[in-house]
C-alpha positions as CSV (number, residue, x, y, z in Angstrom):
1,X,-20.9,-27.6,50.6
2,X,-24.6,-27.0,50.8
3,X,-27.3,-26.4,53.2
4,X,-30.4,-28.1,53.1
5,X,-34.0,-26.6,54.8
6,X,-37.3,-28.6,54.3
7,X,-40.5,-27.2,52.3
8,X,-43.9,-26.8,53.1
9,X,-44.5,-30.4,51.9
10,X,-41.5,-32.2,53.8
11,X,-38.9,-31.9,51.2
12,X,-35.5,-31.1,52.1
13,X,-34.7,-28.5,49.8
14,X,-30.9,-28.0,48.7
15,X,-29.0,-24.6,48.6
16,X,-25.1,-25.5,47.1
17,X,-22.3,-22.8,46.9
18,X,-23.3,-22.7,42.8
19,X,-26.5,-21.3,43.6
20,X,-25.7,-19.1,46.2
21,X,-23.3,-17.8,43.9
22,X,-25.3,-17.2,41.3
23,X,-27.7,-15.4,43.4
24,X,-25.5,-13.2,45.1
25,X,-23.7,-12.4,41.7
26,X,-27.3,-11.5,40.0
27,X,-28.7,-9.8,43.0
28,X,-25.8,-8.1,45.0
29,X,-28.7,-6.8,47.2
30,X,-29.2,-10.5,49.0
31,X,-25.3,-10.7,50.0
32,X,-25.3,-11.8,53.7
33,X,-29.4,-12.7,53.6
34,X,-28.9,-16.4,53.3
35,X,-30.6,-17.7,56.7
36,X,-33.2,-15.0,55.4
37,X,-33.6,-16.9,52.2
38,X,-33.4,-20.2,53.3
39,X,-36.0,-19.2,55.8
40,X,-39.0,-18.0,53.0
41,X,-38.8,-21.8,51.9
42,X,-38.9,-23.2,55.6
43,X,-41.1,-20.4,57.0
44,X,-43.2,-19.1,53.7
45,X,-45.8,-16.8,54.2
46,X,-47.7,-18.3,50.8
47,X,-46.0,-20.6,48.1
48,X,-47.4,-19.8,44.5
49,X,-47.0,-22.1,41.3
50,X,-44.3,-21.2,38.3
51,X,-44.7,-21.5,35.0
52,X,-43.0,-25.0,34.7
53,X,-42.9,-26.6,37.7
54,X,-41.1,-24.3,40.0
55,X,-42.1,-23.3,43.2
56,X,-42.4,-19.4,44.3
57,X,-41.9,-19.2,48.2
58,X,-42.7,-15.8,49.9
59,X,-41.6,-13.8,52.5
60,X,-41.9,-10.4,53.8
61,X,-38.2,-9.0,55.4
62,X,-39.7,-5.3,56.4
63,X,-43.0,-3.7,55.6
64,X,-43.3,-3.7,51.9
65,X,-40.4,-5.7,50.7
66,X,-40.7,-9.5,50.0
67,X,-38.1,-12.3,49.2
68,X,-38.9,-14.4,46.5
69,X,-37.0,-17.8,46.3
70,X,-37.6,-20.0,43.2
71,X,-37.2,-23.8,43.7
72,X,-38.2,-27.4,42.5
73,X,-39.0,-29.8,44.1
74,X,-38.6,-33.7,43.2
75,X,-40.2,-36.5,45.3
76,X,-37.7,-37.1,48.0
77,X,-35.7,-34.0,47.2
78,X,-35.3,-30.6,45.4
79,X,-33.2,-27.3,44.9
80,X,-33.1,-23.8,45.3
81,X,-33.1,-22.4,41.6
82,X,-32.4,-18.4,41.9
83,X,-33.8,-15.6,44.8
84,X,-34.7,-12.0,44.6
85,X,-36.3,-9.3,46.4
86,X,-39.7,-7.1,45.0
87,X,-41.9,-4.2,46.0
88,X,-44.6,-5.8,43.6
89,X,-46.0,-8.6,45.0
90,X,-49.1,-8.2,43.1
91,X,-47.1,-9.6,40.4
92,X,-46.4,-12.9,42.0
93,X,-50.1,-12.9,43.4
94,X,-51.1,-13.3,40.0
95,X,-50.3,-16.7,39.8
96,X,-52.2,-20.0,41.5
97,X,-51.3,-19.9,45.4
98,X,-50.3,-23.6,46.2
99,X,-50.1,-22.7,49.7
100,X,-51.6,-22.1,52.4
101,X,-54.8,-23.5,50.4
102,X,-57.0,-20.8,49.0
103,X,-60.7,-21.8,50.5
């Protein structure tokens, strides 16, 4: 089973029992936050480029404290790769910011 939200650019964007396995097992901390992660991909507040190819999504879930989902995307498709929550954002700042556009 899987559950499938669409990106910034129209993509649907998978999330399959594997991955939220994987993500709960690495980061006990997002047990029970899947809406909450499904929703920084559908509802990002910025979207910042990986190292190769990925996607970082954003979202803040309480005043200093920001999800993080890592995903790909494909031309009609893509996946949810991992998730995690950080205090230091400045870290993922650091990289290009795909979205919203910087002007």
């Amino acid at each position: 089973m899987h559950e499938v939200v669409f990106s910034k650019n129209g993509i649907p964007i998978r999330l399959t029992d594997e991955r939220w396995a994987h993500i709960t097992d690495e980061h006990c901390e997002l047990a029970g936050m899947r809406l909450e992660i499904l929703e920084a991909i559908s509802a990002s507040q910025a979207i910042f480029e990986g190292t190769t190819g990925e996607l970082l999504a954003i979202r803040d879930i309480e005043p200093g404290k920001w999800i993080v989902v890592i995903y790909r995307e494909h031309a009609f498709d893509g996946f949810l790769i991992t998730a995690f929550m950080t205090k230091r954002l400045h870290t993922i700042q650091r990289r290009p910011q795909i979205w919203p556009p910087q002007t």
